[in-house]
PLY file of the C-alpha trace (Angstrom):
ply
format ascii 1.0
element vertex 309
property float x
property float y
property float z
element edge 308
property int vertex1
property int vertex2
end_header
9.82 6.15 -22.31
8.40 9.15 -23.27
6.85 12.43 -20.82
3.26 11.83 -22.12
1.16 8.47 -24.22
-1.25 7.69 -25.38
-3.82 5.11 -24.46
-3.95 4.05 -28.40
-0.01 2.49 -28.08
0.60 -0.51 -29.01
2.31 -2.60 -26.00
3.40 -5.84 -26.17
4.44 -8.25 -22.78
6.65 -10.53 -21.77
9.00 -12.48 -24.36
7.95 -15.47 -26.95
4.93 -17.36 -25.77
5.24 -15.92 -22.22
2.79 -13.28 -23.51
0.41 -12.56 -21.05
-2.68 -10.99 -21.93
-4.59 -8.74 -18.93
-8.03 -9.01 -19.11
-9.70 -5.03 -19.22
-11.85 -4.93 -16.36
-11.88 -1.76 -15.01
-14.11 -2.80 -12.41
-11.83 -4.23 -10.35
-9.41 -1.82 -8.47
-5.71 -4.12 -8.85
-2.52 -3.16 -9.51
0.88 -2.48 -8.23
3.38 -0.92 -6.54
5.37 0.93 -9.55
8.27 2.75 -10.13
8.68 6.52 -10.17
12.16 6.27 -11.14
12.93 9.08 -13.80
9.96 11.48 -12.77
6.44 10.35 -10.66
5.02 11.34 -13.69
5.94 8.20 -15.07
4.36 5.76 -12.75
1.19 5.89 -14.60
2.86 5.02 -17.92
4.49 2.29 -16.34
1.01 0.96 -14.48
-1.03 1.32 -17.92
1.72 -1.03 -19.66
1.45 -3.52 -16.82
-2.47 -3.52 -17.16
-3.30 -1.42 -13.50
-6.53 -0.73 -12.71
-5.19 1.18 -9.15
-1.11 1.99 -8.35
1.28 2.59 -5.36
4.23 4.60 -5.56
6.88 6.03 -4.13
6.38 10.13 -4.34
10.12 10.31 -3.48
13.56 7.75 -2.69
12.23 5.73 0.12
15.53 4.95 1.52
16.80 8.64 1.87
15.69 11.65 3.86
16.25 14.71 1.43
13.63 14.56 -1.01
14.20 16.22 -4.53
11.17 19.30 -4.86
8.42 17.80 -7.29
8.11 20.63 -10.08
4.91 22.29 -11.01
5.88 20.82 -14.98
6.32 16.76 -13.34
3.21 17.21 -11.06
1.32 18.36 -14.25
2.31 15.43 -16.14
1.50 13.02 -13.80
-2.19 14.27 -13.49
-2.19 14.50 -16.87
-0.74 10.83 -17.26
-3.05 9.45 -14.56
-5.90 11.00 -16.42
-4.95 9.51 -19.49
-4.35 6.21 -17.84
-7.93 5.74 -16.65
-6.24 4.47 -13.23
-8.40 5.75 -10.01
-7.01 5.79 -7.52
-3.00 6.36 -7.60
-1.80 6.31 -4.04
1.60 6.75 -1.98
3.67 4.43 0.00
6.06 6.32 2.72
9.38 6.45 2.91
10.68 3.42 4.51
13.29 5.48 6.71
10.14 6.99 8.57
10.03 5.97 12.42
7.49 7.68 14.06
7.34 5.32 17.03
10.69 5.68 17.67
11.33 6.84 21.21
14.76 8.93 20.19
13.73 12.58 20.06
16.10 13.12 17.06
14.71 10.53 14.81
10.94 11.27 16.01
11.26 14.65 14.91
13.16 13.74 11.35
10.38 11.10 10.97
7.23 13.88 11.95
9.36 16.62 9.12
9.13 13.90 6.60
5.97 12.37 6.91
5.02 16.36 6.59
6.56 16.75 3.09
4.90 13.22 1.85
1.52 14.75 2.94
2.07 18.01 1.17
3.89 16.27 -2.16
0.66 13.64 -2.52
-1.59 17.28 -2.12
0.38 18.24 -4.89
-0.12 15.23 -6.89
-3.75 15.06 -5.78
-3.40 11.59 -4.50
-5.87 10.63 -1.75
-3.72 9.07 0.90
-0.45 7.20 1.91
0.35 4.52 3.39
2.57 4.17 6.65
4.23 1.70 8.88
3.72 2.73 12.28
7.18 1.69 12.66
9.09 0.29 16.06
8.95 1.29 19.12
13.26 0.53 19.45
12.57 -1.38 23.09
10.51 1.69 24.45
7.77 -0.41 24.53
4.67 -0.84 22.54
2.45 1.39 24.58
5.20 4.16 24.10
5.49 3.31 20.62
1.54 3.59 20.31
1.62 6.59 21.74
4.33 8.39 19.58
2.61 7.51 16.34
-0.16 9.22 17.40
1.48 12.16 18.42
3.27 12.22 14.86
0.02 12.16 13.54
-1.68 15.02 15.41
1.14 17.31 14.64
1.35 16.62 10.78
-2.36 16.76 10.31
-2.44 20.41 12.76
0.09 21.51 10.37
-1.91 21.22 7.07
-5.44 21.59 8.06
-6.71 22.11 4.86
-5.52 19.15 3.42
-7.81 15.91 2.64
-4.82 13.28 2.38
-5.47 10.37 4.72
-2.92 8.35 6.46
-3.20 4.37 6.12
-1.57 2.42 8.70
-0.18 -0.73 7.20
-0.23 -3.89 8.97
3.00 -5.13 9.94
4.45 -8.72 10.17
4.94 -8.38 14.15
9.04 -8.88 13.41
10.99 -7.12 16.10
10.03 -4.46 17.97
7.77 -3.28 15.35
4.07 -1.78 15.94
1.24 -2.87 13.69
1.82 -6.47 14.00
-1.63 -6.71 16.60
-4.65 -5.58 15.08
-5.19 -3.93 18.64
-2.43 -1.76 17.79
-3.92 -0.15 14.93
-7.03 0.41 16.35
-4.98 2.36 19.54
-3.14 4.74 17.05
-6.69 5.26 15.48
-8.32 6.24 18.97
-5.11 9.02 20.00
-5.70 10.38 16.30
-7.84 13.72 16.86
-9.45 14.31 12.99
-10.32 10.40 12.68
-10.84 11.55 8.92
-7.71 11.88 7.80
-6.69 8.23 9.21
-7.88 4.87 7.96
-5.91 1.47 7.54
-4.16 -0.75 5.18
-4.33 -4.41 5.37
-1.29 -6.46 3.98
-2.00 -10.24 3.76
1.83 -11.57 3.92
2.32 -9.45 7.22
-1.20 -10.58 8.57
-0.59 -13.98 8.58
2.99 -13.73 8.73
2.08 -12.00 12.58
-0.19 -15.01 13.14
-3.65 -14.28 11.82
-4.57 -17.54 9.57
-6.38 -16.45 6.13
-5.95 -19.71 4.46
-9.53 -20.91 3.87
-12.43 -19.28 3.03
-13.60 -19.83 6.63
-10.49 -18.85 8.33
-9.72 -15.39 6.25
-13.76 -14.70 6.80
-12.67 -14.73 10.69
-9.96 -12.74 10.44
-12.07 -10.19 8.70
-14.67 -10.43 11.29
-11.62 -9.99 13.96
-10.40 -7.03 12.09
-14.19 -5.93 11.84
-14.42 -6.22 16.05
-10.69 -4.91 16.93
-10.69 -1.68 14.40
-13.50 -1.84 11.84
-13.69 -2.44 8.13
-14.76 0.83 7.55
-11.19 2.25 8.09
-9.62 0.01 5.46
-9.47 2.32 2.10
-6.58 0.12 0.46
-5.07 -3.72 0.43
-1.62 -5.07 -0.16
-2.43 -7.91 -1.78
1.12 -10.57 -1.58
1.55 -14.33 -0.65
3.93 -15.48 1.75
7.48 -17.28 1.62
7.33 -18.10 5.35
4.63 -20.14 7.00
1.68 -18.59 9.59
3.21 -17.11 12.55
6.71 -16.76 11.40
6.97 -13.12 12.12
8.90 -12.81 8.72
7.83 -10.31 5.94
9.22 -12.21 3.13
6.31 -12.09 0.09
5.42 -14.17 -2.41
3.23 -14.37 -6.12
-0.29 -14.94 -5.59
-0.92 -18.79 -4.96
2.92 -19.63 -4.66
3.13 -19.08 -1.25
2.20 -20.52 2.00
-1.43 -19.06 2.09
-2.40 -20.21 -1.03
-5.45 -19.14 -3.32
-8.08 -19.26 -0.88
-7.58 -16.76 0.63
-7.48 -13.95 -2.56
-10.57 -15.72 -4.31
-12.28 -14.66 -0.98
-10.79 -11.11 -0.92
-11.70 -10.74 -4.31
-14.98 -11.50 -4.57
-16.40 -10.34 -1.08
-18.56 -7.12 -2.11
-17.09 -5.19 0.81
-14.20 -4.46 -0.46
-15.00 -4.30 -4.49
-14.42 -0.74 -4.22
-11.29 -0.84 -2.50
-7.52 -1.03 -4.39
-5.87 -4.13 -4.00
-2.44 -4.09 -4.84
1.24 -6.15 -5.49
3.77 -5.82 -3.39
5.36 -9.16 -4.94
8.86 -10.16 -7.01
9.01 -7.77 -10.12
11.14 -10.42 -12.10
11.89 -8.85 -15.65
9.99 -6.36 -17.28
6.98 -6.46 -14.74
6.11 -9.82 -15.99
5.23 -11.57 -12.66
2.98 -8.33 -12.00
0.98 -9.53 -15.02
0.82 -13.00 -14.00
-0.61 -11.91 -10.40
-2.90 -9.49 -11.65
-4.24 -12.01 -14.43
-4.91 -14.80 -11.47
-5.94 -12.34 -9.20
-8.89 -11.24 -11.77
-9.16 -14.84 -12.48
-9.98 -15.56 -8.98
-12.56 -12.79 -8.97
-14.78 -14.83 -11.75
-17.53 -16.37 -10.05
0 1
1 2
2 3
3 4
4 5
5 6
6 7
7 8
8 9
9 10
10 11
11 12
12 13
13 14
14 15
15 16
16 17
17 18
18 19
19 20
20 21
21 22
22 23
23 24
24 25
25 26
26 27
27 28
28 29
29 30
30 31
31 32
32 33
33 34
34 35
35 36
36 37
37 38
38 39
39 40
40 41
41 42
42 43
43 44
44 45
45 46
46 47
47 48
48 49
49 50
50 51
51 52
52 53
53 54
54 55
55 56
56 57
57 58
58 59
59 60
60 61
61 62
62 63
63 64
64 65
65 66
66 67
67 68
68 69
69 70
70 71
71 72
72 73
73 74
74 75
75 76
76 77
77 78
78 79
79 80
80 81
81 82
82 83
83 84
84 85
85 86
86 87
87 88
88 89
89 90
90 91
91 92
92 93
93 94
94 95
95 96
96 97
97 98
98 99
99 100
100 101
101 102
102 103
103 104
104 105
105 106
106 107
107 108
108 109
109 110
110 111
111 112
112 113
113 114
114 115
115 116
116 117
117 118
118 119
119 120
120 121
121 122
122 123
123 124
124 125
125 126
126 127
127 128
128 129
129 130
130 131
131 132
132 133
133 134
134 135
135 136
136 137
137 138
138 139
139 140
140 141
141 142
142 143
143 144
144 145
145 146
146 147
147 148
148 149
149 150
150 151
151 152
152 153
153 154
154 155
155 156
156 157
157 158
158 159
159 160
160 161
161 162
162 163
163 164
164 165
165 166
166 167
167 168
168 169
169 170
170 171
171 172
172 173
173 174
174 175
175 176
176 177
177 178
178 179
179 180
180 181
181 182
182 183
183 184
184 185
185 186
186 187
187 188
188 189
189 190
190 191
191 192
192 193
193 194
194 195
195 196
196 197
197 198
198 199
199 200
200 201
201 202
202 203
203 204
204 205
205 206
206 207
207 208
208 209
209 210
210 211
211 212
212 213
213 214
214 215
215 216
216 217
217 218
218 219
219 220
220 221
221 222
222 223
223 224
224 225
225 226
226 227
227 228
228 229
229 230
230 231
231 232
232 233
233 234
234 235
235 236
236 237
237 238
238 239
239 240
240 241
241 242
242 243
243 244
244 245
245 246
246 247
247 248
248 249
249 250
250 251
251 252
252 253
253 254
254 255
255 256
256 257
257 258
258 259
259 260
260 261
261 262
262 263
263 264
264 265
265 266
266 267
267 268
268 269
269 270
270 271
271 272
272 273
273 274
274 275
275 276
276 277
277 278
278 279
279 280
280 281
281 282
282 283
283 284
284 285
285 286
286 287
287 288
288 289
289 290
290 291
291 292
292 293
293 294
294 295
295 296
296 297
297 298
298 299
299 300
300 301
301 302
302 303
303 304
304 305
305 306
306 307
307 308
């Protein structure tokens, strides 16, 4: 794949009469989570192909701790790429290897460096924010797990002050000793967070109902938004993982699924989709690849399906 395209390429998906066709609507902020592999400047390329509206990537390896300097030629392509692309916005994901709940000094301080140089790398690549799982609290305790995130996020947001990139906290399943799994716990990072402006949240549907919150009807996801609304408020959502489940309400399990395929079902996404609160917002995949991106396309296609009135 070449550095640089251009948006007059010819691309053709999927193999035989597998072809699926994305419908151009550039209203509607979905996409994916795509891969950087070979140079961030290529995750554009790679969301135009698959028909992106919006992207998450990874800015860096998300399961190692030394990340590779982003050159001033690979941060200029990827500007220049998004630009080209027409996709607004491009945002991060965090490394997965970041704890900052974590109770042992060592790792809370590895965790606080790193979050540091994803803040500074998506300044670099002018992306707007990243999202973060507030991460486990290792038997400490949720309150001391709470309490360590937001002290993580005081310190990296004191130590670029000029920076605009928000942190999203993502929604977690509730598996383990993990924090984000209550609704209540997001909000309680939120309210230790001094600049409130530079944090906002994420909401991931598999993890939501996989930690018990029940989205499959119109009426039921409606009350979970109105619970989310009450608990943290709507206004702090900025993005949406958008993935079914493979493991039924409750189950505590962050196993996802394609759109519809799952044990929430369509409801649930025709709701999210056409409520006008969150038109503006991305929405993306977090679901199976399978070859060539091809069940990205087939989720994106229903999803903007589902948005069809």
């Amino acid at each position: 794949m070449s550095l640089s395209f251009s948006l007059c390429s010819a691309v053709s998906f999927g193999t035989g009469s597998e072809v699926v066709k994305i419908p151009g609507k550039k209203d509607l902020l979905t996409g994916a989570h795509v891969s950087a592999a070979g140079g961030v400047h290529l995750a554009p390329v790679r969301g135009w192909d698959v028909g992106c509206t919006t992207i998450q990537l990874f800015t860096r390896s998300n399961l190692q701790w030394r990340a590779r300097p982003l050159s001033a030629a690979e941060t200029e392509k990827f500007k220049n790429n998004l630009r080209l692309s027409g996709i607004s916005p491009a945002f991060a994901h965090a490394c997965y290897l970041i704890n900052p709940a974590s109770p042992d000094a060592a790792l809370f301080e590895k965790s606080c460096a790193a979050l540091l140089e994803e803040l500074k790398r998506c300044a670099a690549l002018g992306l707007p924010f990243i999202v973060m799982h507030p991460g486990s609290h290792m038997g400490a305790g949720e309150k001391r797990g709470i309490a360590n995130v937001g002290a993580a996020l005081n310190r990296v947001f004191r130590l670029t002050p000029k920076s605009t990139v928000r942190v999203l906290l993502e929604t977690t399943s509730g598996q383990g000793r993990s924090i984000g799994g209550r609704f209540e716990h997001i909000a309680a990072i939120i309210e230790k967070v001094r600049d409130k402006s530079r944090v906002g949240a994420c909401i991931d549907t598999c993890h939501i109902f996989a930690a018990g919150y029940d989205i499959r009807t119109k009426a039921s996801c409606r009350a979970t938004m109105r619970e989310f609304d009450s608990v943290v408020g709507l206004e702090r959502v900025f993005a949406f993982h958008l993935n079914d489940s493979k493991n039924p309400l409750g189950s505590l399990a962050d196993r996802h699924e394609h759109i519809g395929r799952g044990y929430i079902g369509r409801d649930a996404f025709r709701f999210l989709m056409r409520d006008e609160r969150f038109r503006n917002l991305p929405k993306v995949l977090e679901t199976p690849k399978g070859k060539g991106y091809y069940w990205d396309r087939r989720n994106l296609a229903l999803l903007r399906r589902l948005a069809d009135r």
